[in-house]
C-alpha positions in Angstrom: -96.5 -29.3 30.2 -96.1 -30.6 33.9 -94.1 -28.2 36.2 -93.7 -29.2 39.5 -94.8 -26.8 42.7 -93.9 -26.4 46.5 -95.7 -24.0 48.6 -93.2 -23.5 51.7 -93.7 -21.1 54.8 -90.6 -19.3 55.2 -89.4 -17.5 58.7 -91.2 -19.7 60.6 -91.5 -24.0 61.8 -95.0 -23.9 61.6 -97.5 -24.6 59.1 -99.4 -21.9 58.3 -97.2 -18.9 60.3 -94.3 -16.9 58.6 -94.0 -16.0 54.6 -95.6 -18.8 51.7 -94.2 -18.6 48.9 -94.4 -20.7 45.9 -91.3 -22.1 44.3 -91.2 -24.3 40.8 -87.9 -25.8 39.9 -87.8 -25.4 36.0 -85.7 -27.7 33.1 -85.7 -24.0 31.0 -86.9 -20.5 31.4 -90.4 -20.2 30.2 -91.6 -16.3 28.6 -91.5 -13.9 31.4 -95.6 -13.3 30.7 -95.8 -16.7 31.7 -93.9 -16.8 35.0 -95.9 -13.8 35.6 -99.0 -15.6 34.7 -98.5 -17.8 36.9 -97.5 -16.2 39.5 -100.8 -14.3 39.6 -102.5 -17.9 39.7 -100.4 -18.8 42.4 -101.8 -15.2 44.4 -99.4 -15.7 46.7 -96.9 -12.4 47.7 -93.9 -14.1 45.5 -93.4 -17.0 43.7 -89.6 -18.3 43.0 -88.5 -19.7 39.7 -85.2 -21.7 39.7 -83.0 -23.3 36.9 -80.0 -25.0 37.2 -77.8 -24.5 34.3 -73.7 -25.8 33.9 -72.6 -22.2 35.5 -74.8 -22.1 38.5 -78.7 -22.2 40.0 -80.3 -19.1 38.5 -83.3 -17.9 40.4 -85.9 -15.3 39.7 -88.8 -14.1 42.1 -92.0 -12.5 41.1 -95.3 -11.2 42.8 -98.3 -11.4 41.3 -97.9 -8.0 39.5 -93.9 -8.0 38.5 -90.8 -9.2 38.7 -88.7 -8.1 41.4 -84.8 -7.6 42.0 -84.8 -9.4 45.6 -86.8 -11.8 47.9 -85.6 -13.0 51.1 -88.3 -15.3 51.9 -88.8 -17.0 48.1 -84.8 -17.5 48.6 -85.3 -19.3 52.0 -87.9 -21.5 50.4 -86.3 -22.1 47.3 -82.9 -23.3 49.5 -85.4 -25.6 51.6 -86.9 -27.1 48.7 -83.8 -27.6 47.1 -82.1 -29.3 50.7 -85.3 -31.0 51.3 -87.2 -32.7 48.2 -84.1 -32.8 45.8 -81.4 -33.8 48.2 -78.6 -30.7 47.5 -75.4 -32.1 49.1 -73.5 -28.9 49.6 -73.9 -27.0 53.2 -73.7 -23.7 51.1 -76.2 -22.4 48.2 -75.2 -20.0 45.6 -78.0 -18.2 43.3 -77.6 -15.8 40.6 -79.8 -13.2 40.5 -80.6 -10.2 39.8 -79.3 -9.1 42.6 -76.0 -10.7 42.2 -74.7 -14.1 43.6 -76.6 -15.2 46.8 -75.4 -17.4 49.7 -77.5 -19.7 51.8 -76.5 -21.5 54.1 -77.9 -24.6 55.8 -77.3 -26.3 59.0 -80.0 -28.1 61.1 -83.1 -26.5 59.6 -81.6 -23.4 60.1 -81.1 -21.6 56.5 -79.1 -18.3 56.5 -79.0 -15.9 53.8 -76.0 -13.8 52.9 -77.4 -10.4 51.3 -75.8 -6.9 50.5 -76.9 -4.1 52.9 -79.1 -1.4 51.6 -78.7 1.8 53.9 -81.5 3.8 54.6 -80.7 7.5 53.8 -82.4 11.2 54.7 -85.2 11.7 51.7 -88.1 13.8 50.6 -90.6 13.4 52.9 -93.7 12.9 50.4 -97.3 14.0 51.9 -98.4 10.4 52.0 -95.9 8.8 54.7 -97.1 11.8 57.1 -101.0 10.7 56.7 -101.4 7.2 55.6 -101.0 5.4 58.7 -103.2 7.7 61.2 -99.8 8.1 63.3 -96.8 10.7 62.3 -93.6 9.0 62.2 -90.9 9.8 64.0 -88.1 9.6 61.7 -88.7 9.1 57.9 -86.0 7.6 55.6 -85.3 5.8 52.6 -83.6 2.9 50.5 -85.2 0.3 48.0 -88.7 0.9 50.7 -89.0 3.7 52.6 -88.4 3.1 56.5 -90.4 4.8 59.1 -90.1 4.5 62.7 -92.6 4.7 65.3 -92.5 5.4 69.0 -93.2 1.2 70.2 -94.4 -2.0 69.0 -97.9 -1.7 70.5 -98.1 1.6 67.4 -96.8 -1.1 65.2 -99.0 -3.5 65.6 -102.2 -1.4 65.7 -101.2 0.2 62.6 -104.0 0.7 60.0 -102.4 1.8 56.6 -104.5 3.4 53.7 -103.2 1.4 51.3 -104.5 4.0 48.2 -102.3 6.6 49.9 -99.2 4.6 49.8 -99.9 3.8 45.9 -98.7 7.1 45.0 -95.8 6.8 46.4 -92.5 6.0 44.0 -90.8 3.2 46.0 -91.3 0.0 45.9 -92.6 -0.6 49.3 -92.8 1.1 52.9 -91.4 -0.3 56.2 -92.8 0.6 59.4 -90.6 0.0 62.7 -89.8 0.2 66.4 -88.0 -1.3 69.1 -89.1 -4.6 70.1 -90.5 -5.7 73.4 -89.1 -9.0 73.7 -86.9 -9.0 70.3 -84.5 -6.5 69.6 -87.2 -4.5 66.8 -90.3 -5.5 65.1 -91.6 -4.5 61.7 -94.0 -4.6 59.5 -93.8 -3.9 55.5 -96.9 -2.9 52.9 -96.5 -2.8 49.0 -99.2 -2.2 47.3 -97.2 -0.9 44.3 -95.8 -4.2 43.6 -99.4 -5.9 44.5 -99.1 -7.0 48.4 -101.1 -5.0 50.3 -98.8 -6.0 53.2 -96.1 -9.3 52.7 -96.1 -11.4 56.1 -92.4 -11.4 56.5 -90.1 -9.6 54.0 -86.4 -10.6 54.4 -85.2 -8.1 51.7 -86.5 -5.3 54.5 -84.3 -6.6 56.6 -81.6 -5.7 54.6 -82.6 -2.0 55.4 -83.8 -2.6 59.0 -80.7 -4.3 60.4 -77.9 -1.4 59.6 -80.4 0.8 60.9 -81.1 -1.4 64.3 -77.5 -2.7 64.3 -76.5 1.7 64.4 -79.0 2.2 66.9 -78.7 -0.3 69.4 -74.6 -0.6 69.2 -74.6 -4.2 68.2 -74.1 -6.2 65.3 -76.5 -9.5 66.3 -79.7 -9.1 66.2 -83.3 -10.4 67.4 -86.7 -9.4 64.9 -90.0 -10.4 64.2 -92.4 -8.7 62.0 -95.1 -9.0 63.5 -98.1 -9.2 60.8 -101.3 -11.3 61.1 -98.6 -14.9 60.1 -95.8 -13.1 62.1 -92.1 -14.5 61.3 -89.0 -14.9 63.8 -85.9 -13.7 62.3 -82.1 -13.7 62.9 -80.1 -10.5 61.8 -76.4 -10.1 61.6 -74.0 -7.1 59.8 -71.0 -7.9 58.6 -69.3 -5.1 57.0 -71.7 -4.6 53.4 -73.5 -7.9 54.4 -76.7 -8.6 56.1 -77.1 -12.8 57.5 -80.3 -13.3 57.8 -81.5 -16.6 59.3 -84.9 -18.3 59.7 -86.6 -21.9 59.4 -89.1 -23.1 56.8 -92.3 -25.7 57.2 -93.7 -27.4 53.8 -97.2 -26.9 53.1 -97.7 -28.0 49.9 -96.3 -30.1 46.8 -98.1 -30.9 43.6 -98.4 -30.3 40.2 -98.9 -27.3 37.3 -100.3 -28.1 34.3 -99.4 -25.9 31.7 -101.3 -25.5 28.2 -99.1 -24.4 26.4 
């Protein structure tokens, strides 16, 4: 079997900067041990696997360890692909997930997501978040990741997680965060539970991140960057129970999977 593959950067225009992901448009779902299979080939933070069926696009995102419920950088590259090597004539995308429907729209290389808001809430504070980064926190809550802020980007940046001390923890992942320099807030985001030590750019956090900014700073628009080793630009609006989260996408790579099956 022949399965075609696209490696896209996602939150960025340039090759090689931002989130890769893989994404492989399927005729028909393959066993889930072989999406994850391959997705551990691939060793890249998420690969995207889309079908189109008579009700819809169905799309499903895994890392190299598990399936997840959402990915807003696989999304973005899945919505490129689809605009860009298989000519999708509509200016809006709709997925089903598991997550629920998901909107993306696309106008001039621009690609915005539409995805419910996750807010971040008062939690226990478990032993690890205090000691695992060499800096104490200064605020410590929780969603689908926990979300910690620190005192300024330059803390962010220099952070130096111990990635065996976040393992125990029960959450998916942990976001770190602070006001941004030049943007409105940076971030970064680590997940060794679900096999990324830490993801490039993680749209999903942003779901968490911009309800929290958007309540801090008194404004609904705003500026980020996550600013790992790739870094990513990002675009974050709340409207109501929705988070818009916009970024470009540069292909990398397009090729071929063959499958013994």
């Amino acid at each position: 079997m022949i399965l075609p593959i696209f490696q896209v950067d996602a939150f960025s225009e340039h090759q090689f900067k931002g989130n890769p992901a893989a994404v492989m448009p399927l005729q028909s779902w393959l066993a889930d041990d072989v999406l994850q299979q391959i997705a551990a080939e691939n060793n890249l933070s998420e690969t995207a696997f889309y079908v189109e069926e008579d009700d819809g696009i169905h799309l499903r995102w895994f890392t190299p360890a598990t399936e997840v419920d959402l990915c807003g950088h696989a999304t973005l590259a899945t919505a490129w692909v689809l605009v860009n090597e298989y000519q999708f004539e509509h200016d809006e995308i709709i997925f089903k997930t598991r997550s629920g429907l998901l909107k993306v729209r696309h106008l001039n290389g621009l690609f915005e997501l539409d995805f419910p808001v996750h807010h971040a809430k008062e939690c226990e504070v478990k032993a690890p978040l205090l000691t695992a980064f060499g800096e104490t926190p200064l605020e410590i809550l929780a969603a689908d990741d926990y979300l910690l802020l620190f005192k300024d980007e330059t803390t962010i940046k220099e952070l130096k997680p111990n990635f065996a001390l976040l393992a125990q923890l029960p959450l998916r992942g942990v976001i770190a965060t602070a006001q941004g320099d030049k943007v409105d807030f940076v971030s970064r985001w680590f997940g060794p539970n679900v096999g990324v030590e830490e993801d490039p750019v993680t749209g999903s956090a942003h779901t968490v991140l911009t309800p929290y900014w958007a309540h801090k700073l008194d404004k609904t628009l705003l500026t980020a960057t996550q600013v790992s080793k790739r870094s990513g630009d990002l675009i974050c609006e709340l409207k109501g129970e929705r988070v818009l989260i916009s970024g470009r996408a540069s292909l990398y790579l397009k090729g071929e999977v063959h499958l013994a099956l």
